[in-house]
N, CA, C and O of each residue as an XYZ file, in Angstrom:
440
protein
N      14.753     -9.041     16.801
C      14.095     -7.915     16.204
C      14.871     -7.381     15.005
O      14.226     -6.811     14.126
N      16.126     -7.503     14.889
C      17.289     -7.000     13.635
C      16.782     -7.953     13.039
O      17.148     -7.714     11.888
N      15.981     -9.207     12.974
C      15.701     -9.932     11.727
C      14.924     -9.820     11.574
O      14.744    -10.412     10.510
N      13.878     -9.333     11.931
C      12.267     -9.165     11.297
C      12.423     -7.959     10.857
O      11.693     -7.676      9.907
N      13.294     -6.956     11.309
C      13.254     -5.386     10.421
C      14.014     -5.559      8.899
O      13.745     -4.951      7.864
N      15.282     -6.825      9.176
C      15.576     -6.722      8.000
C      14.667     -7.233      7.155
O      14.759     -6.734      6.033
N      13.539     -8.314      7.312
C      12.722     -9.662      6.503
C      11.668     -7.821      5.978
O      11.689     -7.470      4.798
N      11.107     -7.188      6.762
C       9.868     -6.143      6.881
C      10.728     -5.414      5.396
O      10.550     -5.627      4.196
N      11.544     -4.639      6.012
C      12.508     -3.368      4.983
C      12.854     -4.379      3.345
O      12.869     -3.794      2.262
N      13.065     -5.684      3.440
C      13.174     -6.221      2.171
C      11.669     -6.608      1.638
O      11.637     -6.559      0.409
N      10.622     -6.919      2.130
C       9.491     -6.525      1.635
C       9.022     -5.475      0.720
O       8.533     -5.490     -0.410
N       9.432     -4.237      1.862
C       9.128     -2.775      1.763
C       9.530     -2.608      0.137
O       8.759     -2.221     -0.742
N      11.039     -3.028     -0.046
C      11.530     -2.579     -1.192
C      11.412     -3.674     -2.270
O      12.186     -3.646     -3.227
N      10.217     -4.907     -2.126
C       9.959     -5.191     -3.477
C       8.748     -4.591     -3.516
O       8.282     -4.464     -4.648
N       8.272     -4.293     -2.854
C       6.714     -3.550     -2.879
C       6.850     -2.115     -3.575
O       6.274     -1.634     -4.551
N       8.018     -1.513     -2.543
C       8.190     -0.589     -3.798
C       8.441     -0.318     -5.085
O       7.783      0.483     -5.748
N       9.622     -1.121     -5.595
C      10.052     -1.626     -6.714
C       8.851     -1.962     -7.623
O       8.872     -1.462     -8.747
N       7.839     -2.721     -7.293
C       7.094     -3.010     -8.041
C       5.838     -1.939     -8.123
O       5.005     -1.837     -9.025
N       5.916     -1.434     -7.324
C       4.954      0.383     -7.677
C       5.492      0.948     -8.768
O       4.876      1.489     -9.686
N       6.843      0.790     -8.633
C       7.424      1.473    -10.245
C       7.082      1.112    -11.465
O       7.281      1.961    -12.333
N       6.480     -0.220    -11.895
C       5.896     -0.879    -12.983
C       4.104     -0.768    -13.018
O       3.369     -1.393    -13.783
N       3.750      0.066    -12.113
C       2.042     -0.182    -12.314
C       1.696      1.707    -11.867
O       1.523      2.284    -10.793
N       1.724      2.189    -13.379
C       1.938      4.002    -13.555
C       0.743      4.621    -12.742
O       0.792      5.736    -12.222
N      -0.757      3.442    -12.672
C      -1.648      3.851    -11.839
C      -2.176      4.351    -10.913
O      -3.222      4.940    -10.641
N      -0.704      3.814    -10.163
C      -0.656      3.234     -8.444
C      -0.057      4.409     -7.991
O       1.112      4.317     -8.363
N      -0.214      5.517     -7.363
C       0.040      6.416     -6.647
C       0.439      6.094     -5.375
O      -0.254      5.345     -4.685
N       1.649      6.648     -4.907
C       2.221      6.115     -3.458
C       2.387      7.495     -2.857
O       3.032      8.415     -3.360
N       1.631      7.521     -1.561
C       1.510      9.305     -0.714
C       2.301      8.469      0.352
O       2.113      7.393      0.920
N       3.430      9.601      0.376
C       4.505      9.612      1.778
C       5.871      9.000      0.842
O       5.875      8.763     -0.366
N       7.287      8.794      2.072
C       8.368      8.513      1.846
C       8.510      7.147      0.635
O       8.239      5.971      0.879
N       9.041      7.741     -0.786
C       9.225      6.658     -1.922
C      10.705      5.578     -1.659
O      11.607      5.148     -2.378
N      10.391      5.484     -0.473
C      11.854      4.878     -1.120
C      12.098      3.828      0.678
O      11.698      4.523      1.612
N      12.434      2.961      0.965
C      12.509      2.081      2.275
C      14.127      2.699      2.844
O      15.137      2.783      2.145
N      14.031      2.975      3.900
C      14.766      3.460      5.090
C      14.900      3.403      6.551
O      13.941      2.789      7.019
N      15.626      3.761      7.346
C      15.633      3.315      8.760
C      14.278      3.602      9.271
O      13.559      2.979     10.052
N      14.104      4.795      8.573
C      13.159      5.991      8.940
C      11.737      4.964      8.705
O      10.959      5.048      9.655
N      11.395      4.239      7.849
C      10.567      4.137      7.246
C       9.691      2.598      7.685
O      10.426      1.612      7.730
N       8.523      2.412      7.930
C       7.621      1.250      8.208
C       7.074      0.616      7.071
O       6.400      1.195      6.219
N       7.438     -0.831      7.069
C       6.656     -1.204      5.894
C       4.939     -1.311      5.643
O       4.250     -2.283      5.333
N       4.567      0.127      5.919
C       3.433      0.001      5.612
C       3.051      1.790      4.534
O       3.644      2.852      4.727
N       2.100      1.583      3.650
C       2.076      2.150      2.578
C       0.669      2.714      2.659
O      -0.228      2.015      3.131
N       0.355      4.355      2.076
C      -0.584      4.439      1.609
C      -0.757      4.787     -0.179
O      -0.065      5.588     -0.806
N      -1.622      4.129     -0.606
C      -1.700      4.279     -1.958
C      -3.178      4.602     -2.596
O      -4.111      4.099     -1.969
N      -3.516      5.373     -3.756
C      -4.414      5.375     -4.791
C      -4.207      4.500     -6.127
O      -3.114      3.989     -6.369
N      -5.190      4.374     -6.882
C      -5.277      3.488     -7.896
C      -5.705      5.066     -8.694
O      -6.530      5.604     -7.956
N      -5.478      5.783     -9.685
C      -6.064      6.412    -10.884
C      -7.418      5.816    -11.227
O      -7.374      4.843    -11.980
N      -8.628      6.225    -10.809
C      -9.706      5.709    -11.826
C     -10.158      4.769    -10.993
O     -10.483      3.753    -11.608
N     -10.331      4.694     -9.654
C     -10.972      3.226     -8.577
C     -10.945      4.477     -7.169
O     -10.081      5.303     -6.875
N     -11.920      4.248     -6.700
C     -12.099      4.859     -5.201
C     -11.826      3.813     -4.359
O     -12.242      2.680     -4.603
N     -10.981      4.153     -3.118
C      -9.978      2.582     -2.060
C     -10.669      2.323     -1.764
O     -10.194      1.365     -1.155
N     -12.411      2.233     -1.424
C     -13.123      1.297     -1.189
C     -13.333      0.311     -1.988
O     -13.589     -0.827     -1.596
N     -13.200      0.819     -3.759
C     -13.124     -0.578     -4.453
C     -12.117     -1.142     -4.833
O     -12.092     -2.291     -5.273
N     -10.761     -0.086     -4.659
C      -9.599     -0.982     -4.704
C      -9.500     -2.265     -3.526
O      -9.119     -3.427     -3.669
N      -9.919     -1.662     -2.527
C      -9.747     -2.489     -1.213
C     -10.447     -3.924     -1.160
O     -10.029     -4.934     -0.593
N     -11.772     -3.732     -1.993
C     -12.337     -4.432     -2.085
C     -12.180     -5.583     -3.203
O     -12.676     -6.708     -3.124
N     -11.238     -4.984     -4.469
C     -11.140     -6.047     -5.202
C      -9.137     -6.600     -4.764
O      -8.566     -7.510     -5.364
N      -8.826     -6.197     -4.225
C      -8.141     -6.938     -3.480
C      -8.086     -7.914     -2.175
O      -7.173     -8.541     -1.638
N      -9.478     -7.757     -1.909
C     -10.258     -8.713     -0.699
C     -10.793     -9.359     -1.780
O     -11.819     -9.941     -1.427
N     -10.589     -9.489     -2.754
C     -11.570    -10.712     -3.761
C     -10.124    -12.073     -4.277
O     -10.060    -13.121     -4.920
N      -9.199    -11.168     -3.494
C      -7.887    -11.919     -4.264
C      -7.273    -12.449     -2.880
O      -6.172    -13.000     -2.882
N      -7.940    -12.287     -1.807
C      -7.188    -12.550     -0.792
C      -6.309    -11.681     -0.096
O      -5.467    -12.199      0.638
N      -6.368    -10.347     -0.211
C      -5.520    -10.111      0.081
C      -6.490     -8.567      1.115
O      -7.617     -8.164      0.830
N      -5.814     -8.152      1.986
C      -6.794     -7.759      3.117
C      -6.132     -6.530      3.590
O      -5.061     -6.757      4.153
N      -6.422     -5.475      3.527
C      -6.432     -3.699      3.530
C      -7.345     -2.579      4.369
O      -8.520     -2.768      4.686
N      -6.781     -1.698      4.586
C      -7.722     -0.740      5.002
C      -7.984      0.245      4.062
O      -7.017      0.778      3.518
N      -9.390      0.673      3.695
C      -9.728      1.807      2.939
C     -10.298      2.828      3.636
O     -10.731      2.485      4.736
N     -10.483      4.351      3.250
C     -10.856      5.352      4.066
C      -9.986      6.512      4.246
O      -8.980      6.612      3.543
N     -10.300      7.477      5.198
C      -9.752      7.593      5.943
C      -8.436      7.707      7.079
O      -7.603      8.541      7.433
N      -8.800      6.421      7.363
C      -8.309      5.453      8.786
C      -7.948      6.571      9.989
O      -6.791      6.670     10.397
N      -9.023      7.396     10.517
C      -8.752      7.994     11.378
C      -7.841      8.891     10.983
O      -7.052      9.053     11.914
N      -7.494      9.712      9.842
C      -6.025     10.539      9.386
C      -6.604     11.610      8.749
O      -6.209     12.127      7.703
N      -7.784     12.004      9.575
C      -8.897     13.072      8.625
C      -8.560     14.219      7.668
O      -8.979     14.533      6.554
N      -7.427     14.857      8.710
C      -6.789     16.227      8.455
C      -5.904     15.999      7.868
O      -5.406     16.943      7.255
N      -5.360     14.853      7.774
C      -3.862     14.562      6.454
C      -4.724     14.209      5.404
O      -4.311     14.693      4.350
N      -5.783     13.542      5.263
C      -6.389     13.578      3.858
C      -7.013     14.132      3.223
O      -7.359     13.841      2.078
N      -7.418     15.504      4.155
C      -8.004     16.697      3.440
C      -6.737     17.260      3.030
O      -6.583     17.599      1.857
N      -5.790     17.396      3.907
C      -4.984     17.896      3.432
C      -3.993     17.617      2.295
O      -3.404     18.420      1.571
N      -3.959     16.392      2.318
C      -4.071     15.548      0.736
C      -4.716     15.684     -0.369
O      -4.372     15.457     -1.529
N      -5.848     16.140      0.150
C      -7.101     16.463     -1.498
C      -7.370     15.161     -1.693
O      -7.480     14.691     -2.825
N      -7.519     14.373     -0.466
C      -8.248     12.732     -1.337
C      -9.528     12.693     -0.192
O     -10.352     11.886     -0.622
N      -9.909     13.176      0.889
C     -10.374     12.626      1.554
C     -12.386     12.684      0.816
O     -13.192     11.773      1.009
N     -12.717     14.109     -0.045
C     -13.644     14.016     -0.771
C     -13.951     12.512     -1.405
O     -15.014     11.893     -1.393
N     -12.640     12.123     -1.974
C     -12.443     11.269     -2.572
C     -12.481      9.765     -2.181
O     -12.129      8.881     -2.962
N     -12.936      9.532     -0.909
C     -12.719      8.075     -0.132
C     -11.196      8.085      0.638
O     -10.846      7.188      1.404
N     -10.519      9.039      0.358
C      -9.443      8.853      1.295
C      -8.644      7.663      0.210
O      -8.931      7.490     -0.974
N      -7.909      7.157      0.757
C      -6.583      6.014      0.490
C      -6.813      4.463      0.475
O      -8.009      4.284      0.703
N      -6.246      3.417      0.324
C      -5.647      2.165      0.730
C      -4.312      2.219      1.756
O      -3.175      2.664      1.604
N      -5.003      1.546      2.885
C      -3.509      1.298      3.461
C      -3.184     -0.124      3.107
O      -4.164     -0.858      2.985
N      -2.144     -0.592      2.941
C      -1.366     -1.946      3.007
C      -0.376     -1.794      3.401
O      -0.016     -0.619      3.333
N       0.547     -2.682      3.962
C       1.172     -2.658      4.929
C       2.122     -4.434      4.949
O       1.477     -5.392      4.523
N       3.304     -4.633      5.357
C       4.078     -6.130      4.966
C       4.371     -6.214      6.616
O       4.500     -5.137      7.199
N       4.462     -7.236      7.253
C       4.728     -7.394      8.246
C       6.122     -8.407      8.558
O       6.941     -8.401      7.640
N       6.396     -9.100      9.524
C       7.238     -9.928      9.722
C       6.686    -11.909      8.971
O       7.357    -12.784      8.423
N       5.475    -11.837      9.288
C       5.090    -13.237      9.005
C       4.693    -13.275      7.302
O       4.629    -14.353      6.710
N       4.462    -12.069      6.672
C       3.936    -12.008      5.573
C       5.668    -12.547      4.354
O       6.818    -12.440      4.778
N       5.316    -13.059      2.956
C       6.446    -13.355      1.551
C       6.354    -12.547      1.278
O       5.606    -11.621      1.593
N       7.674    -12.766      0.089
C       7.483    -11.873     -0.935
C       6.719    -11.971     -1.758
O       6.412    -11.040     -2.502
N       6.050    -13.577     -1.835
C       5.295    -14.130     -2.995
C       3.735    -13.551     -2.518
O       2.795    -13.776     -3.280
N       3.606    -13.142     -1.821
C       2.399    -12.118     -1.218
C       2.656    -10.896     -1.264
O       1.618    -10.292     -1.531
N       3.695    -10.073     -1.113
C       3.852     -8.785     -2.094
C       3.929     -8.747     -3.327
O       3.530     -7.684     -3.801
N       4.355     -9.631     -4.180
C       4.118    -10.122     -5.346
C       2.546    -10.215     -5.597
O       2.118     -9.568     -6.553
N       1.684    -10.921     -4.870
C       0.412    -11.133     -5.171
C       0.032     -9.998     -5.124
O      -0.359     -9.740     -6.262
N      -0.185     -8.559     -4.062
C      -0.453     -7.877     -4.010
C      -0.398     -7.056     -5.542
O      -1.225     -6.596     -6.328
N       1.195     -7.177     -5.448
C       1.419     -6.331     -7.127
C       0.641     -6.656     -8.351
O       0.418     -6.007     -9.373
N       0.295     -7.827     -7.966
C      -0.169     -8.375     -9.547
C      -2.006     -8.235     -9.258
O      -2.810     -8.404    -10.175
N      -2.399     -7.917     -7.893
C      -3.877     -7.486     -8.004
C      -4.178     -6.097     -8.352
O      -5.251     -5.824     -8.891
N      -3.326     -5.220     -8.088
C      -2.968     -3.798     -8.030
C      -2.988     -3.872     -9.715
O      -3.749     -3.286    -10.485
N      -1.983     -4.716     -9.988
C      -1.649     -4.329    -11.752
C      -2.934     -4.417    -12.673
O      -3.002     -3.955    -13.812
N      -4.187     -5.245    -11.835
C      -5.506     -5.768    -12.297
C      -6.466     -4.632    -12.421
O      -7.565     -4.729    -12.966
N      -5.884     -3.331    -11.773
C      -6.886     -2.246    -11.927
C      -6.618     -1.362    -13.161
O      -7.367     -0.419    -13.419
């Protein structure tokens, strides 16, 4: 399990890293990978509602939750939920970097 948290947390932080190059991409919650922290992310795109971010990243292969996701009262309380709510994505143990990479470069497509 110390090796899949470390493989997850080095994900986390090219995923983050590469949020820093795409000014669009809005990241809600903890910026930065920590003990504290799961490699999984919620984000906005500027100018795309996460149903069509979600969706043109399901055109690239790559597979998300939009909405919501059951987090009603954190996304009102967010001021997005009018709005479609978020993208979740999320890096796991079996997932590359060359697939957080892909991710980045569909993200950079909006």
């Amino acid at each position: 399990f110390v090796e899949i948290e470390k493989h997850e947390a080095g994900l986390a932080r090219v995923f983050l890293e590469g949020l820093d190059r795409l000014p669009k991409v809005n990241l809600y919650g903890v910026p930065e990978m920590n003990a504290n922290r799961c490699p999984t992310f919620s984000i906005s795109v500027a100018g795309h509602e996460s149903e069509a971010v979600a969706a043109h990243l399901a055109s690239r292969g790559i597979y998300v939750w939009s909405g919501h996701y059951y987090a009603v009262n954190v996304m009102k309380r967010l001021g997005v939920l009018n709005q479609g709510g978020l993208v979740r994505i999320g890096f796991v143990h079996y997932n590359t970097e060359t697939e957080v990479e892909r991710a980045l470069a569909a993200l950079a497509e909006l």
